[in-house]
C-alpha positions as CSV (number, residue, x, y, z in Angstrom):
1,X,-88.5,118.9,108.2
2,X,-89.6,115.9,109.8
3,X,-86.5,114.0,109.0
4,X,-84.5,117.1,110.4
5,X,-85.9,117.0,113.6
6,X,-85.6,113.3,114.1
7,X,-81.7,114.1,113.1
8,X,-81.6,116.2,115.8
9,X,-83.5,114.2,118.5
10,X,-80.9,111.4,117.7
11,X,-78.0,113.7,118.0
12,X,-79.5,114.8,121.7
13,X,-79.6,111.2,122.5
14,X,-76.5,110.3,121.7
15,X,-74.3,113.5,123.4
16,X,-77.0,112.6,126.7
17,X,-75.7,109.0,126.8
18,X,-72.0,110.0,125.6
19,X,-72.3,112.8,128.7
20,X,-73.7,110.1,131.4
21,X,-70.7,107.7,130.5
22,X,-67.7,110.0,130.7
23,X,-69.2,112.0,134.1
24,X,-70.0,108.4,136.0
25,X,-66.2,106.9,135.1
26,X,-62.9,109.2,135.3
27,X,-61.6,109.2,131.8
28,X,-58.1,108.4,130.7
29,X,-55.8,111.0,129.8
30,X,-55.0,111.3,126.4
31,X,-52.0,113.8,127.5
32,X,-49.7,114.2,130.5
33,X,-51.9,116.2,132.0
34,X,-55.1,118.3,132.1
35,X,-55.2,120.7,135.3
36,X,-58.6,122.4,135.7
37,X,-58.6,126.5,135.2
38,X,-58.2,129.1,137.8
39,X,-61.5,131.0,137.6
40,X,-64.9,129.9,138.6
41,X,-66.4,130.8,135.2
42,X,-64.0,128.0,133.6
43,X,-64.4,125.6,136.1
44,X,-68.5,126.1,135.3
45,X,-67.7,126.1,131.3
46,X,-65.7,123.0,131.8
47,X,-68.1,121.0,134.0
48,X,-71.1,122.0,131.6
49,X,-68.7,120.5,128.6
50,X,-68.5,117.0,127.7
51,X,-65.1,116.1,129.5
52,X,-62.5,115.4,126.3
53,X,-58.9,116.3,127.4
54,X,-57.0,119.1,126.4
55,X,-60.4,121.2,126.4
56,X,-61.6,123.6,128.8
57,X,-58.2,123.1,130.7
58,X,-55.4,125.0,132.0
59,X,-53.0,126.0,129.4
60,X,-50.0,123.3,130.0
61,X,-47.6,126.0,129.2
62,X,-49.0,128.0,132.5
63,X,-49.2,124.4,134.9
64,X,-46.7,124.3,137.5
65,X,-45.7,122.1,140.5
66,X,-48.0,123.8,143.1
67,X,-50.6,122.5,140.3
68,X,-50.0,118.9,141.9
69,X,-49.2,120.1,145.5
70,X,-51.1,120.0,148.6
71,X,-49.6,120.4,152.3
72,X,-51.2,119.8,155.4
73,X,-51.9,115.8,156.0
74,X,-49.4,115.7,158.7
75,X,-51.9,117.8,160.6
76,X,-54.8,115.9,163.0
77,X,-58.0,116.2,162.3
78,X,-60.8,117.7,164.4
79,X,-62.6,114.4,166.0
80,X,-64.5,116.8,168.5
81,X,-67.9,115.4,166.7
82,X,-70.8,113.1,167.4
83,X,-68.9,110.0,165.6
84,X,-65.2,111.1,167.4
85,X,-63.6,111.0,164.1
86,X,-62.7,113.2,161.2
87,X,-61.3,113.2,157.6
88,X,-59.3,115.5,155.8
89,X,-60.0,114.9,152.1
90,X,-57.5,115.7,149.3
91,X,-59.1,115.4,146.1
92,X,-58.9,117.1,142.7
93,X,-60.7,120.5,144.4
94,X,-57.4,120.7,146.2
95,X,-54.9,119.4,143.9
96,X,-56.1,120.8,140.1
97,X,-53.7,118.5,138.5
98,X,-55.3,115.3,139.7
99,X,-58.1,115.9,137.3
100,X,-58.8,112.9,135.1
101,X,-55.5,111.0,136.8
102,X,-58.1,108.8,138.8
103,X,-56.7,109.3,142.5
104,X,-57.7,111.0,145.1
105,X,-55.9,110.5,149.0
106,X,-57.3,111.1,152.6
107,X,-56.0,111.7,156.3
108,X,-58.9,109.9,158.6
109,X,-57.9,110.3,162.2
110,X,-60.5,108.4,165.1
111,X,-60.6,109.7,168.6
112,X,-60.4,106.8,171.6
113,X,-63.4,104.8,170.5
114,X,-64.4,107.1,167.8
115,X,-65.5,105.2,164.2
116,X,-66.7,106.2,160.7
117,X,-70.0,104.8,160.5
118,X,-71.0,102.2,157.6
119,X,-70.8,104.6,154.2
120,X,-70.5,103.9,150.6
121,X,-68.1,105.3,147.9
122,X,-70.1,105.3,144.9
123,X,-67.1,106.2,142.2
124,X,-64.1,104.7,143.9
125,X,-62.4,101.6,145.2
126,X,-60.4,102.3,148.1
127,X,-57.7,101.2,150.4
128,X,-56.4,102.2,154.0
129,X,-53.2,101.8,155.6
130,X,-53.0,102.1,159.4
131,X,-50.3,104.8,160.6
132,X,-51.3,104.1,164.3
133,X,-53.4,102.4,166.6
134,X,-55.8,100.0,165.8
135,X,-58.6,100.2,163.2
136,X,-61.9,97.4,163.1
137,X,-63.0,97.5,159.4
138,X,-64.9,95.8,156.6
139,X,-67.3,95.8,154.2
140,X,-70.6,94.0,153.2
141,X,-71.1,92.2,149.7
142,X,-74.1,93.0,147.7
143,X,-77.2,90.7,148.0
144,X,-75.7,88.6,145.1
145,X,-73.2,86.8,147.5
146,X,-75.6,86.8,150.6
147,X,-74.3,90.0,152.4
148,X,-71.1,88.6,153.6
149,X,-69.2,90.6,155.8
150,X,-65.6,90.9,155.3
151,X,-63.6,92.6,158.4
152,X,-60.2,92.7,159.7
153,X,-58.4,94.5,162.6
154,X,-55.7,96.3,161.3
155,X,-52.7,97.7,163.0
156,X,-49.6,100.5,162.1
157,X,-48.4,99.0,158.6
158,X,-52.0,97.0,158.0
159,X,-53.7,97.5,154.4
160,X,-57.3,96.3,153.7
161,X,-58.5,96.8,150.3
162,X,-62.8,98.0,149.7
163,X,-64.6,97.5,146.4
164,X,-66.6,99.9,145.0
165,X,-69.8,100.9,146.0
166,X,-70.2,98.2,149.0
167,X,-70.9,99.6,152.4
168,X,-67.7,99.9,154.8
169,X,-67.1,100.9,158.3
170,X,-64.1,102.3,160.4
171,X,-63.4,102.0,163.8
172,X,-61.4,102.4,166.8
173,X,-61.6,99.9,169.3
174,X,-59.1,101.3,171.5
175,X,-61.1,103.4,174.0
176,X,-57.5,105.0,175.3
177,X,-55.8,106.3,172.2
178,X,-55.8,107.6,168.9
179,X,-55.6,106.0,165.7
180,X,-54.7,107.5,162.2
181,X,-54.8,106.4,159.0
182,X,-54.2,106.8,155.3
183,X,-56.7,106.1,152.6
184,X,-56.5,106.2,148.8
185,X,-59.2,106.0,146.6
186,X,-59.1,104.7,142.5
187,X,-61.0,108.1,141.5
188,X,-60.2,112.4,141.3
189,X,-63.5,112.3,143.1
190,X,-64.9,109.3,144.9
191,X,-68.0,111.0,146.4
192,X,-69.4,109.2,149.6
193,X,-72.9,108.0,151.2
194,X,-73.3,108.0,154.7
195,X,-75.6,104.9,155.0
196,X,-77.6,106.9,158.3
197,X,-77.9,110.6,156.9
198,X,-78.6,109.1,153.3
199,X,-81.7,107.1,155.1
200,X,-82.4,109.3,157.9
201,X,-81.3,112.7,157.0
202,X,-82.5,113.0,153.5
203,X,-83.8,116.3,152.3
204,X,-86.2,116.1,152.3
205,X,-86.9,113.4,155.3
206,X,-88.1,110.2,153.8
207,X,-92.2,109.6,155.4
208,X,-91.2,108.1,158.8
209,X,-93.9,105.3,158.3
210,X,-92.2,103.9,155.6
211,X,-88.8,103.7,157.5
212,X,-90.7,102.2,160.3
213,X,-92.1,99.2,157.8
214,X,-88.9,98.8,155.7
215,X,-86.7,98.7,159.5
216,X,-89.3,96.9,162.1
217,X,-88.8,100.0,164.2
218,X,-91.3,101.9,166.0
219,X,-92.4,105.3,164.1
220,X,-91.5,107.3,166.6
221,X,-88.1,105.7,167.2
222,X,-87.5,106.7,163.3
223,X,-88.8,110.1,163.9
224,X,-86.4,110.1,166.8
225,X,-83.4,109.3,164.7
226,X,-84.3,111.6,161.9
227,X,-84.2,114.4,164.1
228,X,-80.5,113.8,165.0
229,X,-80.1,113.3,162.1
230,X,-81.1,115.9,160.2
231,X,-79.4,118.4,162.6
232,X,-76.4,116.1,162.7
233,X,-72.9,117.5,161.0
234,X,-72.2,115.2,158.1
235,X,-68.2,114.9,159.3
236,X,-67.9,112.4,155.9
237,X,-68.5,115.3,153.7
């Protein structure tokens, strides 16, 4: 008995570890392709399954083109918000046939003076071509080479290139005119951290006297900013 249950404790193990490596990293395709199911009841067997192509997947036999359609980038985005900008993700909850292909696109449009503030994309790498105006980004290095900032201004037909996982920032530094702009991203699903709402909008909100110490800032000024906030729509969503 005892050497069955230790059998069994190792098998848990190893399916925990093999589930934690194949949800943090798209996998390859083994096939052409593997478009999620129709129904929510699939899509819940499939995410609870260890993710091994050609399981829990559309039959190929039923995919079709609309499988790895989507229409509607041409289309602005609503910048009416706090931050004057907006992004219209299309990602594999849009497009069932990106699953496990590793890309993921985005329309990010930035009202006159309107920005993205500084975020992180925890599964992707991404990279942004200007389709007008003019765009101030960059991104920060990780404490291993000293926090460097790395920014450009880009204009219509500019591409800038951001690791994974380092904090970024877009913005438009014309105060006149719009500015658009296409991103791509190295993942079905790149996920993003808004550095303020991850810090000040938590849920629940992180004791305001320990922002205070870890910033400088005066309590109540972090209470202050918690309170926008909290009640703040997350337009990076």
């Amino acid at each position: 008995m005892k050497g069955l249950v230790q059998f069994l404790v190792a098998k848990i193990i190893l399916l925990a570890l093999a589930s934690s490596f194949v949800y943090c990293y798209d996998p390859n395709p083994l096939q052409d392709y593997t478009v999620l199911p129709p129904t929510k009841l699939m899509e819940f067997m499939f995410v609870l399954a260890v993710f091994v192509n050609g399981k829990f997947c559309k039959d190929p036999k039923l995919v079709t083109a609309n499988d790895f359609y989507y229409s509607g980038l041409n289309i602005p985005g609503n910048t009416n918000n706090r931050l004057g900008a907006s992004i219209t993700n299309v990602d594999v909850s849009l497009i069932p046939g990106l699953n496990t292909l590793g890309v993921a696109i985005a329309r990010l449009d930035f009202a006159p003076g309107g920005q993205l503030s500084p975020h992180i994309h925890p599964r992707a790498s991404q990279i942004i071509l200007v389709l007008k105006g003019e765009l101030s980004v960059g991104f920060v290095s990780s404490n291993e080479y000293n926090y460097t900032l790395f920014s450009k201004v880009l204009y219509p037909g500019d591409v800038l290139v951001f690791p994974i996982g380092l904090v970024q920032f877009h913005a438009n530094n014309n105060k006149k005119t719009n500015a658009v702009a296409i991103s791509a991203y190295g993942s079905q699903n790149p996920g993003v951290i808004p550095v303020g709402n991850a810090v000040f909008g938590s849920n629940p909100l992180i004791d305001p006297k320990l922002l205070a110490k870890a910033f400088a800032l005066d309590v109540n000024i972090v209470r202050h900013v918690q309170r926008v906030f909290s009640s703040d729509a997350d337009i990076v969503n």
